[in-house]
N, C-alpha and C positions, 0 to 999 in steps of 0.2 A: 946444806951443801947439795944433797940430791935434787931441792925444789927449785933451787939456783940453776942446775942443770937442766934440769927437764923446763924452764923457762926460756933456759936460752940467752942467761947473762953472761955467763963464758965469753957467746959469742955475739951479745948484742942485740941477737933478735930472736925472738919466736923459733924451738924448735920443730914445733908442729906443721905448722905451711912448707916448711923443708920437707918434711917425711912423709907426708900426708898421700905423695904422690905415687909411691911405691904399688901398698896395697892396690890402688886402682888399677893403675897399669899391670901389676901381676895378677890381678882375679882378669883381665879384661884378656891378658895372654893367654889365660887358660884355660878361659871359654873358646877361647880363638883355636887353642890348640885339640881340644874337645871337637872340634867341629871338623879340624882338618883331620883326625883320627878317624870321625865318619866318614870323611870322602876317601881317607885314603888309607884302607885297613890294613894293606902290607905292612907297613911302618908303625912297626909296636910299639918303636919309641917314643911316638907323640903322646899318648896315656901314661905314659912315664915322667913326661916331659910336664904336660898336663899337672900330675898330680905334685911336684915339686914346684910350681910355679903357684898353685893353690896354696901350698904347705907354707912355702916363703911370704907370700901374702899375707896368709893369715900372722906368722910372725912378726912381721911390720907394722900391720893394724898394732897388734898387741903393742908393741914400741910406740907408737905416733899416738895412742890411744890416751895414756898417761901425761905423757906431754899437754895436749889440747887440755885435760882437765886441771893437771895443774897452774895450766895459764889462766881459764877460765873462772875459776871456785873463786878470788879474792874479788871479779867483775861481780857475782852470784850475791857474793855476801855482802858488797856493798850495796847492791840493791835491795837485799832485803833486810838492811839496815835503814833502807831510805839517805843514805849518805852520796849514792852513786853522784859522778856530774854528769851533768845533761847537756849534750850538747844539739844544739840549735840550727838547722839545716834553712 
């Protein structure tokens, strides 16, 4: 039930490519907002801002993290089953 889920047959497809996007975007805010705390030290908020956009980040990775490998591992195994199919470009 949980591998079904974290695959993404619920809903048909991969939920990794859906979530994948998050992390990036929030470690990318947070550098961003890291920087605008440099220019602009009045605003204490930004380090704050900063460090929640990290924090949520990083619990996204952790979510999208599982997914990717449970869609992965049965590609893994059948390669080194030597049963994978190949296909031809």
């Amino acid at each position: 039930m949980l591998k079904d889920f974290l695959e993404g047959k619920p809903l048909g497809h991969p939920i990794h490519p859906m979530l994948v996007h998050f992390p990036i975007g929030l470690f990318l805010l947070s550098f961003l907002l890291d920087l605008a705390s440099l220019a602009f030290p009045s605003v204490p908020s930004l380090v704050r801002d900063s460090f929640y956009a990290m924090l949520l980040g990083l619990i996204m990775a952790l979510v999208a993290g599982p997914c990717r490998v449970s869609w992965i591992t049965p590609t893994f195994a059948a390669i080194i089953r030597g049963n994978a199919r190949r296909r031809h470009t």
